[in-house]
C-alpha positions in Angstrom: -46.5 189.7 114.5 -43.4 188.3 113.8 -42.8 185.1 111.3 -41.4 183.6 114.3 -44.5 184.2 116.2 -46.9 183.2 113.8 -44.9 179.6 113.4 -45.0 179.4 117.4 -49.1 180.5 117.3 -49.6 177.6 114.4 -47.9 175.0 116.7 -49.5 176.2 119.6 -53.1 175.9 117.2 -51.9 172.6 116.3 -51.3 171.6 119.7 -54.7 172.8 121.4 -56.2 170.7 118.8 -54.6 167.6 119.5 -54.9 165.0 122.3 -51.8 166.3 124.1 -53.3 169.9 124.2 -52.9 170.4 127.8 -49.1 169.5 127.1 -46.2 172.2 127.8 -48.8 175.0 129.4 -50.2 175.6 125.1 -53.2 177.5 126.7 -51.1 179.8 128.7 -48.7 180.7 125.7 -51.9 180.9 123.3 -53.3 183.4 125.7 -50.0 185.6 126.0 -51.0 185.6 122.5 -53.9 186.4 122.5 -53.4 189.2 124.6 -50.5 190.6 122.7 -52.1 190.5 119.3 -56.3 190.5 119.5 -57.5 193.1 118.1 -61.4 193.3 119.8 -60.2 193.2 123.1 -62.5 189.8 123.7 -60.2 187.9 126.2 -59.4 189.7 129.5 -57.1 189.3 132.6 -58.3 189.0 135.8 -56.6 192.6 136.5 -58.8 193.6 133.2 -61.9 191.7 134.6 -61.6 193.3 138.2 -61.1 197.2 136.6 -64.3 196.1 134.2 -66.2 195.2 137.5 -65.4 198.4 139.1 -66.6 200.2 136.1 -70.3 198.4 136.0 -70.9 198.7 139.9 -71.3 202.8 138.9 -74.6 201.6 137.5 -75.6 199.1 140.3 -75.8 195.7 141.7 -78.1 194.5 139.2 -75.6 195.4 135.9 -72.8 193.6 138.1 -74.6 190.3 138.7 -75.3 190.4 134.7 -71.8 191.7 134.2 -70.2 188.2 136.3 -73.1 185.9 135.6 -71.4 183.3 134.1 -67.7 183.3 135.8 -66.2 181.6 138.4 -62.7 182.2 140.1 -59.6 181.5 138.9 -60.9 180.0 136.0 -58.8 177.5 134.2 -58.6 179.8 130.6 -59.6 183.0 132.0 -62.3 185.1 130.8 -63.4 187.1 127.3 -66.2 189.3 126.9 -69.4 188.3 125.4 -71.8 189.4 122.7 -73.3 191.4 124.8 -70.1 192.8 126.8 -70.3 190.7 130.2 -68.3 188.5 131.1 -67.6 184.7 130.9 -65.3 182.1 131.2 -63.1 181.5 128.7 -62.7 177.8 127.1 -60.3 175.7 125.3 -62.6 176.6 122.2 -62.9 180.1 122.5 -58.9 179.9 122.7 -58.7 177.7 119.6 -61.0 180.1 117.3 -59.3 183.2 118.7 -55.9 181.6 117.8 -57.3 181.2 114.1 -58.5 184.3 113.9 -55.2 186.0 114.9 -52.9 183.4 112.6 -55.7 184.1 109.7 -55.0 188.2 110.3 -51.4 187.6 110.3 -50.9 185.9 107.2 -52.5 188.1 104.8 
């Protein structure tokens, strides 16, 4: 990550913690983040969630109703994977302490 990027992911941490967090799309850039620098693999794109989905339907109806149990469409801060790999909406918080993890791995 570049020092650029990591002063843009600190304002964007700053921002999401504020009042004003829904200001100037900061999720959406936090996410491109994200995306770019995560290292677990945690926070998924729709694209990511449908190929996932494909993947548990080989072992049946039952793993894919675990697998989507706790998603809706097009939700607002898209999706990560759980604890125990299925799939869940993604919220402002989970963006926030994924943000701090990346900044924190990127300072060192």
């Amino acid at each position: 990550m570049s020092n650029e990027e990591l002063q843009e992911a600190k304002q964007l941490l700053a921002k999401l913690k504020s009042d004003k967090w829904w200001e100037d799309d900061a999720t959406e850039r936090a996410l491109d983040i994200i995306y770019a620098y995560q290292e677990d693999g945690e926070f998924i794109t729709e694209d990511e969630l449908d190929e996932l989905t494909k993947h548990e339907a080989e072992s049946g109806a039952t793993r894919v109703m675990f697998f989507l149990a706790h998603c809706e469409p097009s939700a607002p801060f898209g999706y990560r994977l759980n604890g125990y790999a299925n799939a869940e909406n993604a919220t402002k918080d989970d963006i926030v302490l994924k943000l701090e993890d990346i900044i924190e791995a990127n300072e060192e």
